[in-house]
C-alpha positions as a printed Julia matrix, in Angstrom:
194×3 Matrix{Float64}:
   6.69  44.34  -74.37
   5.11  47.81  -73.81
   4.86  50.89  -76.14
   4.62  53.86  -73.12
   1.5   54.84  -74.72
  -1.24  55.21  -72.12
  -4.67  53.11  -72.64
  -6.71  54.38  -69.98
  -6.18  55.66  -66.18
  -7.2   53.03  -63.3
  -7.66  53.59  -59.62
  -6.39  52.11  -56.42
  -9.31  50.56  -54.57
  -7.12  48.28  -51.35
  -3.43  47.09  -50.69
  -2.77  44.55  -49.06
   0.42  43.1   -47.68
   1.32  39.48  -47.71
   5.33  38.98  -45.96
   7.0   40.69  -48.24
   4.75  41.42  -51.06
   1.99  43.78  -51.51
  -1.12  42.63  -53.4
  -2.74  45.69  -55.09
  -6.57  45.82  -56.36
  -7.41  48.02  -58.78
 -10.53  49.22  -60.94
 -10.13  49.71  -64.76
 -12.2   50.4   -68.22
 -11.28  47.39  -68.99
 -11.0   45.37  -66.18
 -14.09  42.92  -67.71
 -11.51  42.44  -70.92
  -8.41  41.38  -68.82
  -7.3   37.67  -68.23
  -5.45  36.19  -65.26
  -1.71  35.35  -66.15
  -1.85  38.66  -68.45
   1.21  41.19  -68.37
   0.28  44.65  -67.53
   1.87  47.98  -67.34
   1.0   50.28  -64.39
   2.74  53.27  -64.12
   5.4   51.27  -66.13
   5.16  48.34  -63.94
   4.79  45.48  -65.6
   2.79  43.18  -63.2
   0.84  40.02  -63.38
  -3.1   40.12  -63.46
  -3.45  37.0   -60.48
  -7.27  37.14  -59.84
 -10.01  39.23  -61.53
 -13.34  39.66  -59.26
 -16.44  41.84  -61.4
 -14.93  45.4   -61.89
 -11.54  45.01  -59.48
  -8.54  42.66  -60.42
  -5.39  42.03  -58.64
  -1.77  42.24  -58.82
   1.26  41.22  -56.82
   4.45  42.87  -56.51
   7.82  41.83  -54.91
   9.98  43.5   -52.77
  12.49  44.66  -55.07
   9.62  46.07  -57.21
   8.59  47.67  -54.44
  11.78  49.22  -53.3
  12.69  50.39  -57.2
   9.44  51.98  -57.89
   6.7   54.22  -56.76
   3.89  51.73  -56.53
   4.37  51.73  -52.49
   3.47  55.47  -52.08
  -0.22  55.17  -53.94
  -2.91  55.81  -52.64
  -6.37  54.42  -52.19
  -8.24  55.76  -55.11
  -5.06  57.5   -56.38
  -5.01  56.74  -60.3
  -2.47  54.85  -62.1
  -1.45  54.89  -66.02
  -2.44  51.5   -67.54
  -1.05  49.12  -70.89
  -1.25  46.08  -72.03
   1.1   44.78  -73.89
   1.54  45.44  -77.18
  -0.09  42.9   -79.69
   1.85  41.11  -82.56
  -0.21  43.4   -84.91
  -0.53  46.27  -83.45
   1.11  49.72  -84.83
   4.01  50.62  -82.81
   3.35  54.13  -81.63
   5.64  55.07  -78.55
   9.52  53.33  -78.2
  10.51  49.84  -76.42
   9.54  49.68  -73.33
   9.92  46.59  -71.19
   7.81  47.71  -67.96
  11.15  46.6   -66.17
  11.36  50.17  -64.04
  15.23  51.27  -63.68
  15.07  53.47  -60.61
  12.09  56.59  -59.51
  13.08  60.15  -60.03
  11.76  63.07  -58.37
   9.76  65.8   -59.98
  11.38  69.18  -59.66
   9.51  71.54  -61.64
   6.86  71.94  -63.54
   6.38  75.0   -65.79
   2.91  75.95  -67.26
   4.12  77.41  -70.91
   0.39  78.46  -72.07
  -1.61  75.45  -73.77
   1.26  72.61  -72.34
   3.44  71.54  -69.17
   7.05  71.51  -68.93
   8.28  68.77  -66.41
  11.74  68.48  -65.09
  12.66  65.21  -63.87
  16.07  64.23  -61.73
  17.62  60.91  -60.65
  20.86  59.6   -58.72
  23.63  60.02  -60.42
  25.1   56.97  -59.18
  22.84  55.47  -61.26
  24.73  55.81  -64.41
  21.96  56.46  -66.3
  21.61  59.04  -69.3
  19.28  60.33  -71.49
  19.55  62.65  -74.82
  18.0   65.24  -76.43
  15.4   64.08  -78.71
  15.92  60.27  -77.52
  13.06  58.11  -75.36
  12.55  58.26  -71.8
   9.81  56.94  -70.1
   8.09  58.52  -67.22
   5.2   56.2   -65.04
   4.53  54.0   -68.15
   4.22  57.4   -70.85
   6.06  57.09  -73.57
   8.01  61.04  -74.03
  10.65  62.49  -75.88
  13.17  64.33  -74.06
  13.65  68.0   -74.64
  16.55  69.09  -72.21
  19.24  66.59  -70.79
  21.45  67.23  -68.53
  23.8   65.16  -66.21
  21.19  64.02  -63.72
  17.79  65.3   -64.56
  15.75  65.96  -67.99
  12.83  67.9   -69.53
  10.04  66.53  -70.92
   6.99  68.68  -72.38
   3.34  67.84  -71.71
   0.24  68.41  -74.11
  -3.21  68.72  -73.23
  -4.16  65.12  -74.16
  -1.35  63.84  -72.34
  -1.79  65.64  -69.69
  -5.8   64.89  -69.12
  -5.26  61.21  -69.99
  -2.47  60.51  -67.86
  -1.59  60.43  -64.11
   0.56  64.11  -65.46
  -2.4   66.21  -63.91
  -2.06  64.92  -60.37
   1.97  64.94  -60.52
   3.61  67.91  -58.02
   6.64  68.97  -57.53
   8.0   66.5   -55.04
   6.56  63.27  -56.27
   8.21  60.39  -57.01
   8.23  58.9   -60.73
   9.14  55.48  -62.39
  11.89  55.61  -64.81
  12.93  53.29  -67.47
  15.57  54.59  -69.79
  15.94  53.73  -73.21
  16.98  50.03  -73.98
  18.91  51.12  -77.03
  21.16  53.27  -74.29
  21.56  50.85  -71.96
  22.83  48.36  -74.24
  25.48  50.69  -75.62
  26.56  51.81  -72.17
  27.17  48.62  -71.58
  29.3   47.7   -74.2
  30.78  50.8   -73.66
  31.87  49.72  -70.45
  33.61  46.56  -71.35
């Protein structure tokens, strides 16, 4: 389990494709701290550490991780937000977040309002997904709270930190974002459904 709150940035150094997967080797802080078999979040991903060599370990996706996320439109040295997963002790600063990505949405605007960002973010709306003013969304692993819902898209506001420490300042209007909704919603949508 993941909190959506950012550790540090890591880079895309080589991809690789083996059948159907894609192996992906990236460059971290803390890349002398991980451990192979651990879970980690990237952009929201939550993939598999499978081999660790000096500063660069590597990761593995599927297809359908592939075809549900953004992971297959990085670039080589393009920068990715990174997390671990959350430790049994650990203070529990962002919302639940499983690093299971629901679908990408598409960034449709971005508004500079004077010492922060304003992002607008839409999806499918065959999806079926919603979100709520005030409730969790998360956006390439980053833990935000949403400030305007609508029917198939949502505002979320950026501050400086956020926006320096996260993959925010190299987002445009056009890219492609993971989303995973709020577990709490999808559970009662469910239900509501029966």
């Amino acid at each position: 389990m993941f909190t959506g709150i950012v550790e540090a940035m890591g880079s895309l150094v080589k991809t690789e494709a083996k059948g159907t997967n894609v192996e992906f080797w990236f460059t971290c802080p803390f890349t002398q701290e991980l451990k192979v078999d651990q879970s980690l979040a990237h952009n929201g991903v939550c993939l598999t550490v499978v081999e660790i060599q000096g500063e660069q370990y590597r990761v593995t996706a599927i297809d359908e991780t592939l075809q549900k996320t953004n992971l297959g439109d990085l670039k080589i040295d393009q920068k990715v937000n990174l997390e671990r997963c959350m430790a049994a002790n650990a203070r529990f600063d962002g919302h639940i977040v499983q690093g299971h990505v629901d679908l990408t949405g598409i960034c449709t605007e971005i508004t500079d309002q004077n010492g922060s960002w304003e992002y607008r973010f839409s999806y499918p709306k065959s999806s079926g997904h919603v979100t709520v003013e005030k409730g969790s969304i998360c956006v390439n692993g980053t833990s935000l709270t949403v400030v305007d819902s609508q029917d198939v898209s949502f505002t979320v506001c950026i501050i400086p930190y956020t926006y320096e420490h996260t993959v925010f300042h190299q987002l445009s209007v056009g890219d492609r974002v993971n989303l995973e909704f709020d577990i709490l919603g999808k559970y009662i949508k469910k239900l509501m459904q029966r």
